[in-house]
N, C-alpha and C positions, 0 to 999 in steps of 0.2 A: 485642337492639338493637346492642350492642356488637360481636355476631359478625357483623350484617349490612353495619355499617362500615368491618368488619376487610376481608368478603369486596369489598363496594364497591374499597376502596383498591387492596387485592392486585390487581382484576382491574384497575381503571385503570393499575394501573402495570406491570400485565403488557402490556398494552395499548398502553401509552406505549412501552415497551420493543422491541415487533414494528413499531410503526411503522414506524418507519425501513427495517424490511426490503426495502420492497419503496417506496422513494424514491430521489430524487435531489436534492443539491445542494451546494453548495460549502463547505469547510473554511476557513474565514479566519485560523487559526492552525495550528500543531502542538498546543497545549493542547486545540484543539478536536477536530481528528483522536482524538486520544485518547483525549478522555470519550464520541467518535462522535456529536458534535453538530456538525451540518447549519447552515450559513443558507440560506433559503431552499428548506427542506427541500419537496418537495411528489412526493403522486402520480404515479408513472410515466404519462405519456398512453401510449395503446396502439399500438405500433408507433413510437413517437417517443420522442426524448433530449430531457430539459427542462435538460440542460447539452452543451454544442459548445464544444468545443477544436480551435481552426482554427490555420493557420495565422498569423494575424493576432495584435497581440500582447494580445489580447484575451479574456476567456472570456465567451461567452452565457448566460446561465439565463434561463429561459421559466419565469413563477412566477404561477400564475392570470392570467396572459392578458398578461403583462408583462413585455417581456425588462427586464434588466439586464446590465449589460457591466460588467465587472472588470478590470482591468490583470492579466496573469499574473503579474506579481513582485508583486500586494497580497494576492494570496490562496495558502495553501497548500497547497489539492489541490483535489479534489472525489470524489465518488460518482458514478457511472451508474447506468442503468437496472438495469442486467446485473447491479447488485451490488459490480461493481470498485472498488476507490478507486484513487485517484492520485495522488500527488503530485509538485507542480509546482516545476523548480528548475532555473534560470538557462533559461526559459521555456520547459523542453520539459516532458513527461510522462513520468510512468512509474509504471507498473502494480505497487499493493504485492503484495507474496505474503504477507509476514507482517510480524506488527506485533512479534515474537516478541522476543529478547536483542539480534538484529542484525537492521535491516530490511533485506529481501530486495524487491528493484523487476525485474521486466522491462521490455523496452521491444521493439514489433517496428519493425524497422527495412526499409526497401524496397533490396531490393540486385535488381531486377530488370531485364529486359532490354527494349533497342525493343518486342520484342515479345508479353513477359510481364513480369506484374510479381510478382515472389516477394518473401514476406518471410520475415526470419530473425529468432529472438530474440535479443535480446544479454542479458544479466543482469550487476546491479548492488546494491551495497549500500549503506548509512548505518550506523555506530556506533551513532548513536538517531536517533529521531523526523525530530531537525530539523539531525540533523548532515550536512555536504559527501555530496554522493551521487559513488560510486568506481565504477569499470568489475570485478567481481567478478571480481578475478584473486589468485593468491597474491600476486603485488609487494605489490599494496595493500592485501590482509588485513595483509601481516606489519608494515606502513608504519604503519596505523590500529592495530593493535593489538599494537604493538613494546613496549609494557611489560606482556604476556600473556605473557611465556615458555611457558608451557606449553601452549597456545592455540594460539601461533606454530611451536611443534614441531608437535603433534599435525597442524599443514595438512601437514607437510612428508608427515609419516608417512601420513597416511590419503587426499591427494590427490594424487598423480602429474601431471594436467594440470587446467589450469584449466576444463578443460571440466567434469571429474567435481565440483566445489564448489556446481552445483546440484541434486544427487546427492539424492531424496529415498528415506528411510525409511518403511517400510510398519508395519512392528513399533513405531516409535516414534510415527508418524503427524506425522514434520515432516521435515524440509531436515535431511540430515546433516551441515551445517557447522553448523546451529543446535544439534543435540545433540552434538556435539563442543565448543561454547562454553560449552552450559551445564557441561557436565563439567570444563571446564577452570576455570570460577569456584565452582564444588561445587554446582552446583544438580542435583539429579536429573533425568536426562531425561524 
């Protein structure tokens, strides 16, 4: 009886735990980002976002059959369909890449012409979670992280232009500015 409780529980909470894989919806804090808990969390409709981020200074979620509108500055990010998260600050977006030492954002930006429109990625960072988001250059690594001496060298040494600081590792399976951080605070990569 006891085993068949055990197995109940395990699979509910494995269960609980895939949810979210394949939903969408808003982050009302950083605390929340974190533990990966959703309001308004709900099934992907097919071919459709049950969250839009417009222009407007507003965010939509479609939550059984019911939008809600959020002011961008009350909420802290959200999920897409896609999987993406985002997090939302001084009303725009931007695409996390890792939740990792240092959060790592892109954002694509439209730099295109009358008569195309191209986009290019910019990349950006935060110290943590919920700290000021930076344009990911050396200025403002050695800026944010000026009481890292060794941290702050090691950019000098291993990044030549700000381009190569989104420089991913295959061997290590992250952002080579993320395993150069953790080495400069002693954590193993």
């Amino acid at each position: 009886m006891i085993n068949m409780i055990l197995f109940f529980t395990l699979l509910m909470v494995s269960l609980g735990a895939t949810a979210q894989t394949d939903s969408s919806g808003v982050y009302m804090c950083a605390s929340d980002f974190q533990r990966h808990k959703l309001t308004l969390a709900c099934a992907c409709p097919r071919n459709k976002t049950s969250v839009k981020f417009r222009e407007r200074p507003f965010v939509t979620v479609l939550h059984n059959g019911q939008k809600y509108k959020y002011r961008k500055q009350d909420l802290f990010g959200y999920k897409d369909c896609s999987g993406s998260e985002y997090r939302i600050f001084q009303n725009e977006k931007y695409e996390v890449l890792t939740r990792d030492s240092i959060i790592l954002y892109k954002v694509y930006e439209d730099v295109g012409f009358s008569d195309m429109i191209l986009y290019e990625s910019s990349y950006f960072f935060s110290e943590k979670v919920d700290s000021p988001i930076y344009p990911l250059t050396r200025h403002y690594l050695n800026w944010v992280f000026r009481e890292n001496l060794e941290f702050v060298k090691g950019i000098h040494v291993n990044f030549r232009r700000d381009a190569d600081l989104i420089g991913y590792e295959m061997k290590t399976n992250q952002y080579k500015l993320i395993s150069l951080y953790r080495q400069a605070i002693g954590l193993v990569p």
